[in-house]
C-alpha positions as CSV (number, residue, x, y, z in Angstrom):
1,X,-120.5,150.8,-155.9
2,X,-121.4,147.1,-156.1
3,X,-122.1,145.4,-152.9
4,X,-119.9,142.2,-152.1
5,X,-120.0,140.2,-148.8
6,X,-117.5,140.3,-146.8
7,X,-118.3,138.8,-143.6
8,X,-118.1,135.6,-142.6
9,X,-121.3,135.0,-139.8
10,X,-124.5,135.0,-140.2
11,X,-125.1,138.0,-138.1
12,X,-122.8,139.8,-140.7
13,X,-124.9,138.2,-143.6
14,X,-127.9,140.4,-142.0
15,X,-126.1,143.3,-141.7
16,X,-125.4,143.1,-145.0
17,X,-129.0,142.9,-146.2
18,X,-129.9,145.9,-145.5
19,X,-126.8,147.9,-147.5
20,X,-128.4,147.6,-150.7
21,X,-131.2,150.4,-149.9
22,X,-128.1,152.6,-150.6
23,X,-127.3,151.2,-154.1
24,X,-131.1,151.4,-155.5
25,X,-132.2,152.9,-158.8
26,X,-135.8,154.0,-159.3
27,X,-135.9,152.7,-163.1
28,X,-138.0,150.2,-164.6
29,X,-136.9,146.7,-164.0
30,X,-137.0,146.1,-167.5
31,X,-134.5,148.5,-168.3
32,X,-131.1,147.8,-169.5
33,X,-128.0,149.4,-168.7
34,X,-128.1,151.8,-172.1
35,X,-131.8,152.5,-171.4
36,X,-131.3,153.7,-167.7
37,X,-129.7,156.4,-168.8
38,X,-131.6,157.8,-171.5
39,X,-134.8,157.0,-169.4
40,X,-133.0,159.9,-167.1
41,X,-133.0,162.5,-169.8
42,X,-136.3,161.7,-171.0
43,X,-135.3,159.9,-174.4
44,X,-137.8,157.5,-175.3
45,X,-136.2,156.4,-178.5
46,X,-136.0,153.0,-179.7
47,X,-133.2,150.5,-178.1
48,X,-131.5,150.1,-181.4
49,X,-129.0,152.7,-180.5
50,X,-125.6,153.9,-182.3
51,X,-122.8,152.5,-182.5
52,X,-121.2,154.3,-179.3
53,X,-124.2,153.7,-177.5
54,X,-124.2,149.9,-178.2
55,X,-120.2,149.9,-177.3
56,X,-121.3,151.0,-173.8
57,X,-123.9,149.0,-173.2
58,X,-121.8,145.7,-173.7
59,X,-119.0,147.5,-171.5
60,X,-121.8,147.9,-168.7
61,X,-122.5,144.6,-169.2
62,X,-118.9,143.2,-169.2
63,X,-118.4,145.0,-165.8
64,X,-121.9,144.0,-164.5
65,X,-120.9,140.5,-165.1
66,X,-117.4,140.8,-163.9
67,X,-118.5,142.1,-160.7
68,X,-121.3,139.3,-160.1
69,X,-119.2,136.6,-160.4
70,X,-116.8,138.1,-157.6
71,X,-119.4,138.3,-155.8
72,X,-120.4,134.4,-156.1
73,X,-117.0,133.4,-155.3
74,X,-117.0,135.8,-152.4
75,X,-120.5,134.1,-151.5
76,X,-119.6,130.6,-151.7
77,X,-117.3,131.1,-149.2
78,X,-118.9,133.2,-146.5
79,X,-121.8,130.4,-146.8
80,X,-119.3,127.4,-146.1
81,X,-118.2,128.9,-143.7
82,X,-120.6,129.7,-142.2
83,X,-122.6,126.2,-142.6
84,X,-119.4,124.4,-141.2
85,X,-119.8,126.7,-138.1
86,X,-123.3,125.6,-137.6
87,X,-123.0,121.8,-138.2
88,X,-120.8,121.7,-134.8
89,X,-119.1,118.0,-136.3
90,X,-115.9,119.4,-137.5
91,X,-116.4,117.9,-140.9
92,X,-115.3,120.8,-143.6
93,X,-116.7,120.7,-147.2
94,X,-114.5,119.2,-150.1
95,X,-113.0,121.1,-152.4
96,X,-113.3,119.9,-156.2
97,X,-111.9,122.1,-158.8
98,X,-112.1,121.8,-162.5
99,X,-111.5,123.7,-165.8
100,X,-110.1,127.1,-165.3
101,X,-109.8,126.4,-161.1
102,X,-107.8,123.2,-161.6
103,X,-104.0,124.0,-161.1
104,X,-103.7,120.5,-162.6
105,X,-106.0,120.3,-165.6
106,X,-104.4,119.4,-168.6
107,X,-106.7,121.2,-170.8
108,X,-105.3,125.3,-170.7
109,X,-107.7,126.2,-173.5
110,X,-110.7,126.3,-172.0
111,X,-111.9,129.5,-170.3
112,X,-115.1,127.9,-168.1
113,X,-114.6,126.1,-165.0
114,X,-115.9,125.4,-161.6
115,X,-115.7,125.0,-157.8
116,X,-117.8,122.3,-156.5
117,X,-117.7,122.3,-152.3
118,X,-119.7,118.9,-150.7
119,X,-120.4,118.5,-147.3
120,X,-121.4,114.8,-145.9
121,X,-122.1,113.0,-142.6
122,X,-122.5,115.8,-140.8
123,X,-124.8,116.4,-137.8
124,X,-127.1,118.7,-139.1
125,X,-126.8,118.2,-142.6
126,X,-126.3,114.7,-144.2
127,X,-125.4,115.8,-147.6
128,X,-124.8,119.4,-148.7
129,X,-123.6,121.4,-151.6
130,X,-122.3,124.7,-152.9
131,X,-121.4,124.6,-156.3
132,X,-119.8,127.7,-158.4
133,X,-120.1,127.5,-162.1
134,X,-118.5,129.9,-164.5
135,X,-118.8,129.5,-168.1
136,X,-116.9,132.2,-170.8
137,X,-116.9,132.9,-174.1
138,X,-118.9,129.6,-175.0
139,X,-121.3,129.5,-178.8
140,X,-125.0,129.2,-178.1
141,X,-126.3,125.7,-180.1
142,X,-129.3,126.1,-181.8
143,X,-131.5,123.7,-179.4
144,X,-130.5,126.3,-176.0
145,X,-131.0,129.6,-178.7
146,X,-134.2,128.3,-179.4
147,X,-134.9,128.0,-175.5
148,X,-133.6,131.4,-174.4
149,X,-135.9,132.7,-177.9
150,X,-138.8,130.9,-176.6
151,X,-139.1,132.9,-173.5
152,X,-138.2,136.3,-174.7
153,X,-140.6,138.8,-174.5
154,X,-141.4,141.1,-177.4
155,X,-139.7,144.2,-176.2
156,X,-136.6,142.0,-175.8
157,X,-136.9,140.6,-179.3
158,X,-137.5,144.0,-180.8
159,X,-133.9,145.0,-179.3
160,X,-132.4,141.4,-179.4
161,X,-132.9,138.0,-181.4
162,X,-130.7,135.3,-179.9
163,X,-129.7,132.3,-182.3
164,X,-127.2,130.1,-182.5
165,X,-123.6,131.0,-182.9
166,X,-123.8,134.4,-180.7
167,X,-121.1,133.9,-177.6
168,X,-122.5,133.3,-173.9
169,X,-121.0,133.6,-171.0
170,X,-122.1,132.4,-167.6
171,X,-122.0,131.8,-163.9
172,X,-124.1,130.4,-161.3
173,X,-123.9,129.6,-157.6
174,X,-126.4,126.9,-156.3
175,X,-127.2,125.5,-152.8
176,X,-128.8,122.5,-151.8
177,X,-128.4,120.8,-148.1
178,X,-130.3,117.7,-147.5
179,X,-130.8,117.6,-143.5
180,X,-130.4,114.5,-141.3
181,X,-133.3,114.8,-139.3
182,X,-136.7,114.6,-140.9
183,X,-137.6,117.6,-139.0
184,X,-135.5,120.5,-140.5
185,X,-136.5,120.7,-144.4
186,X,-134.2,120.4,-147.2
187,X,-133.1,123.7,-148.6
188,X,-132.1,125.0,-151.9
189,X,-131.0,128.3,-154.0
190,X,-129.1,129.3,-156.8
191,X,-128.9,132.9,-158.5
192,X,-127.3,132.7,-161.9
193,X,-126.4,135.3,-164.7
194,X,-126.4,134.9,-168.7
195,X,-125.0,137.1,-170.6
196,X,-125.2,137.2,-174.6
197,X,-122.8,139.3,-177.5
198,X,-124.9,138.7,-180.6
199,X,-122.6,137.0,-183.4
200,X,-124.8,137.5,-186.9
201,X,-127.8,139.1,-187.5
202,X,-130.9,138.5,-190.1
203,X,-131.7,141.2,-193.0
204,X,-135.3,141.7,-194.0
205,X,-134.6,138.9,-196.7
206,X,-133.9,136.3,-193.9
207,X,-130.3,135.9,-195.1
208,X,-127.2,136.0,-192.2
209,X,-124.7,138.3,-192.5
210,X,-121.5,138.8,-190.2
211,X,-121.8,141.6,-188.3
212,X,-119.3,144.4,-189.8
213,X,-116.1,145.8,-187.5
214,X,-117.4,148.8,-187.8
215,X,-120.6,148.1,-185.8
216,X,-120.8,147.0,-182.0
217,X,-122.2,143.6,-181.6
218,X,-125.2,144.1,-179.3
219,X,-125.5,142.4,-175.3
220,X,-128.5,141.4,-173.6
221,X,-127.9,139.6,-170.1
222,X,-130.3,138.4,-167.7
223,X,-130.7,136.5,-163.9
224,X,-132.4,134.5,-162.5
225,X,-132.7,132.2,-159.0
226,X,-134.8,131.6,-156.0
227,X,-135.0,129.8,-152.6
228,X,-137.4,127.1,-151.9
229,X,-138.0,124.6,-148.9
230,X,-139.3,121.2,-149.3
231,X,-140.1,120.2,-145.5
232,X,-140.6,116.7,-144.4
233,X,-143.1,117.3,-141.5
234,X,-144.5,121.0,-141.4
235,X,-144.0,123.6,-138.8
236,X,-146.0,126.5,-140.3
237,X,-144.4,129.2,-138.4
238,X,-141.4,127.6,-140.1
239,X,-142.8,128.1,-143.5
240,X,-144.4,131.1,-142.6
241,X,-141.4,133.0,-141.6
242,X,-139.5,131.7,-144.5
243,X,-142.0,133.6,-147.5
244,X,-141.9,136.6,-144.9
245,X,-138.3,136.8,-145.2
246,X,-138.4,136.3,-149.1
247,X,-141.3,138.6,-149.3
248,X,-140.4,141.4,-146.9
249,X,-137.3,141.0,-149.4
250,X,-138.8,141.9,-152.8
251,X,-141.3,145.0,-150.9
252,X,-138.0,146.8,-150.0
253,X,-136.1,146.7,-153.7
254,X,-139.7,147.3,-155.2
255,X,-140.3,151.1,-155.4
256,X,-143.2,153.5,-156.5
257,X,-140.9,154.7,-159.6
258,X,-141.8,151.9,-161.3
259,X,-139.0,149.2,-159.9
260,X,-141.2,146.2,-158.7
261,X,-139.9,143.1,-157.6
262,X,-143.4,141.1,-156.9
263,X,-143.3,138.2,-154.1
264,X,-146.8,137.0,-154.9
265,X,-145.5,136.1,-159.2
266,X,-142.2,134.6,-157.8
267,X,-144.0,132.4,-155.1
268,X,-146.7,131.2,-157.7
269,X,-143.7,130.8,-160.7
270,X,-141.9,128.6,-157.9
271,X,-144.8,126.7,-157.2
272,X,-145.4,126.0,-161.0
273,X,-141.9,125.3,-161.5
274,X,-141.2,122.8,-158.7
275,X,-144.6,120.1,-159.5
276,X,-144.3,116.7,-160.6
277,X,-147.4,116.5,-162.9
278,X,-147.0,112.6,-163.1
279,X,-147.8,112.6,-159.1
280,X,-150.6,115.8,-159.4
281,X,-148.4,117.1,-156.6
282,X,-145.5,119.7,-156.1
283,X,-142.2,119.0,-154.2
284,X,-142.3,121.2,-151.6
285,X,-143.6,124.2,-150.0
286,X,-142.1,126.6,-152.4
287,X,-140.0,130.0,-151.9
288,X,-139.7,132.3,-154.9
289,X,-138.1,131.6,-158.2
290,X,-137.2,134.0,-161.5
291,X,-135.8,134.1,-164.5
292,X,-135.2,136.3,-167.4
293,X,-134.7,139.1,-165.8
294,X,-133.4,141.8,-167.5
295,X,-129.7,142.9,-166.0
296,X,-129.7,146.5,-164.5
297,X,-128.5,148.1,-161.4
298,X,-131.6,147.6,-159.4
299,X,-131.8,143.5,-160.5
300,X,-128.5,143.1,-159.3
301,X,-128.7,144.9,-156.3
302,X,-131.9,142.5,-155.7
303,X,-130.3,139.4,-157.0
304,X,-127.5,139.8,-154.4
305,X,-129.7,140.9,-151.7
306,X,-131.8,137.2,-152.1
307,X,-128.3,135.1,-152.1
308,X,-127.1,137.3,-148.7
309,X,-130.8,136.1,-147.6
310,X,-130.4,132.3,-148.2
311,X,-128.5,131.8,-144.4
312,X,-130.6,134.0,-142.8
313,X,-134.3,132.3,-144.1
314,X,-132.9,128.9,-143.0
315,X,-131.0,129.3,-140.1
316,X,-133.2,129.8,-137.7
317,X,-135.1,127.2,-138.6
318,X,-132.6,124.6,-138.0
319,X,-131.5,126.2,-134.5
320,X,-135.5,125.2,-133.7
321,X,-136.1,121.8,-134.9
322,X,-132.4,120.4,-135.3
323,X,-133.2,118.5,-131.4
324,X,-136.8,117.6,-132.0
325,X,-136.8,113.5,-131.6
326,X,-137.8,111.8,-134.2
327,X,-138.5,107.9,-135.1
328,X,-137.9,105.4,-137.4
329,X,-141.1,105.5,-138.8
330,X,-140.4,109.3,-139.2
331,X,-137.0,108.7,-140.9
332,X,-138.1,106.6,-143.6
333,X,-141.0,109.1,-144.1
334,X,-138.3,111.2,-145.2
335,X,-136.1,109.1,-147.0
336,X,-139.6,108.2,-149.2
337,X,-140.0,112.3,-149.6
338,X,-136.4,112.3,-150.8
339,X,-137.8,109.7,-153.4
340,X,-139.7,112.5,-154.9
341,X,-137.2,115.1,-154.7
342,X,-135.4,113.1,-157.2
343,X,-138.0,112.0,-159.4
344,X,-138.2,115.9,-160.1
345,X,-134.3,116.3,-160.0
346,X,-134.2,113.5,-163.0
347,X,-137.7,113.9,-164.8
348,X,-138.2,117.8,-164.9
349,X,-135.1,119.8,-163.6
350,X,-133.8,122.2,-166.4
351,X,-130.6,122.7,-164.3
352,X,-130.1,118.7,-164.7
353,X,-131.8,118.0,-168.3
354,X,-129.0,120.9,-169.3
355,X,-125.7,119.5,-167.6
356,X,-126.6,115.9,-168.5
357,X,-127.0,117.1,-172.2
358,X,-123.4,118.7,-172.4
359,X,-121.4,116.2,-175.0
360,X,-118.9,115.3,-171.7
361,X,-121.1,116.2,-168.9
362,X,-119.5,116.3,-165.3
363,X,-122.2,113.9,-163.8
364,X,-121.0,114.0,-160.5
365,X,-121.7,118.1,-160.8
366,X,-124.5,117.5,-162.4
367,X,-125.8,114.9,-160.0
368,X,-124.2,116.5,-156.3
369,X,-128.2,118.3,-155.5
370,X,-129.6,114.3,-154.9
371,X,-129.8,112.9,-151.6
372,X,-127.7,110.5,-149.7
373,X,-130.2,108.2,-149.3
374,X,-133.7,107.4,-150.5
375,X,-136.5,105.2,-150.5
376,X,-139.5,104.0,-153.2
377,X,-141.9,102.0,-151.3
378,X,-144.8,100.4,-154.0
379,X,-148.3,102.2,-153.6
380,X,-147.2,103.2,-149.8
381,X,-150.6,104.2,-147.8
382,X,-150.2,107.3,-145.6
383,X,-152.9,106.7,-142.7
384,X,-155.9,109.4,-142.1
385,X,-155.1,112.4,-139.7
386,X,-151.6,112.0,-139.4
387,X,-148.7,114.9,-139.9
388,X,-147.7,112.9,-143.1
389,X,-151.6,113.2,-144.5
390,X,-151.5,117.0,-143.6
391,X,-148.1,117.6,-145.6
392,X,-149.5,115.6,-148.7
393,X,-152.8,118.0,-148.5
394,X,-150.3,120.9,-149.0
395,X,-148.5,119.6,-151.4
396,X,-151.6,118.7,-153.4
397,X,-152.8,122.3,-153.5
398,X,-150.0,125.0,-152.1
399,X,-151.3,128.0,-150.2
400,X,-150.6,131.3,-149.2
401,X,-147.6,131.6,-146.7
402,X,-146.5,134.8,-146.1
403,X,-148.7,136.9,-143.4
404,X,-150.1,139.6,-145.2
């Protein structure tokens, strides 16, 4: 059975954690849902399967993506919950609904939608969001085929070529709460699934042909997500016991069999990802981030594991720091980090570049991860030996975390 929350503390959100151990498949992590079955009877064939065989996998794939985004629905709300709790101000999180969530849209043809939840002024956290995207049934353009084709691997494009005109469906549940004091970091997460039904398919004589009722049209689907913190003054045993959480996370789904879930390629991806080359430095100090990663029962159960983890790696560390004084000079330190934090958001997000590309795009969606406030000060001089120096140093050149 899938696991789902459904709790509404953070105590429960632990509990929860540890449930998945009961759900775990020792298969390869590159398996699909068609392969993890034959890989149990010892059939080694070739992924181009028959027609029954390619019927069932896009049923197993249906259901797998059914069942995920209940389970980011279910999410959403456990966390807002849970956030409100903590804040202690008594300010609740809006509650903007559009497409197939809107009980007033006007538009009743489209099958995508949304549930964007903002959270502002509050005592902890000055601006916060937790946005729920679900996309159905959409037609791939050639500009995001190529993308998704461009970071296939060769096993994937043995089984599957995607191009344009194959149907996608998505959903995607992302985080992001900027704190009011400069001494609790900024957090965010997301998790997100694509899944693809291939539309046409390419003879040997590279013309297109419609794919034939007779034959199943073949599904790939894939997550991918993280966590990362971007701190404003560091508290190592902050940072520390943040990658311990994430990497104690990936040891347990990772097995001997062959399932391996590695901390150490997620941490340096999020590092990577997260780096504004025009400053030579990266935005924070990291977490883990994936993507394309093949859909099977163990990604899942790992996928969902990391969002019931986002509460529990973050928590703790604003119960510590959210009544350590601060200054002004300490504030505006933070408000010219948060200047940074957007220069990424706007110059190298692909989250952003993608929403702002959409023919309509919902900027205020799009836009919800910036921060409340910010500051660009011109060529501003951090002095020798100070906390601000020692962050920059880190950002410059990340290092290892998580205790070994």
């Amino acid at each position: 059975s899938w696991v789902s929350v459904t709790t509404t503390t953070t105590t429960n959100l632990k509990k929860l954690r540890n449930n998945n151990d009961n759900n775990r498949n020792t298969v390869l992590l590159k398996s699909t849902m068609v392969d993890i079955e034959k890989e149990k009877k010892g059939d080694t064939t070739s992924r181009s399967s028959s027609n029954d065989d390619d019927g069932k996998q896009s049923n197993d794939y249906t259901v797998l993506f059914t069942d995920f985004v209940d389970f980011l629905k279910m999410s959403q709300n456990e966390i807002i919950h849970s956030v409100e709790k903590m804040d202690e101000s008594g300010i609740q999180f809006t509650n903007d609904t559009w497409g197939i969530f809107d009980d007033d849209a006007t538009n009743t043809n489209t099958n995508s939608g949304g549930i964007t939840r903002v959270f502002q002024g509050g005592n902890v956290i000055e601006k916060g969001a937790c946005s729920f995207t679900l996309i159905q049934d959409a037609i791939l353009s050639e500009e995001r085929a190529n993308a998704i084709r461009s970071r296939q691997n060769d096993d994937d494009k043995d089984n599957f070529v995607v191009r344009s005109g194959d149907k996608y469906s998505a959903a995607a549940l992302s985080i992001v709460f900027h704190s009011r004091s400069p001494m609790v970091p900024t957090f965010r997460s997301d998790v997100r699934v694509f899944f693809v039904e291939q539309q046409q398919q390419t003879s040997s004589s590279n013309t297109t042909t419609t794919i034939s009722k007779e034959s199943k049209p073949k599904t790939m689907a894939w997550f991918g997500g993280g966590a990362d913190l971007t701190p404003y003054y560091l508290f190592d045993e902050d940072i520390t016991f943040f990658h311990n959480t994430y990497r104690d996370l990936c040891r347990k789904h990772s097995s001997e069999e062959g399932v391996i879930f590695p901390y150490e390629d997620f941490k340096r991806t999020c590092d990577d990802y997260f780096y504004l080359p025009a400053r030579s430095e990266h935005r924070g100090t990291g977490g883990i981030f994936f993507d394309d990663m093949n859909a099977s029962k163990p990604s899942i159960n790992f996928v969902k594991d990391v969002v019931t983890s986002w509460l529990p790696s973050y928590l703790p560390i604003i119960s510590k720091r959210r009544s350590v004084k601060y200054n002004e000079q300490q504030k505006q330190w933070q408000l010219l980090r948060r200047g940074r934090y957007l220069e990424f958001n706007l110059l190298y997000d692909r989250g952003v570049k993608f929403g702002l590309a959409n023919a309509s795009p919902r900027v205020e969606g799009v836009m919800v991860s910036a921060p409340p406030l910010i500051a660009w000060e011109y060529k501003h001089e951090i002095k020798k030996g100070s906390e601000e120096e020692r962050l920059t140093k880190i950002l410059k050149c990340p290092k290892e975390w998580a205790t070994t």
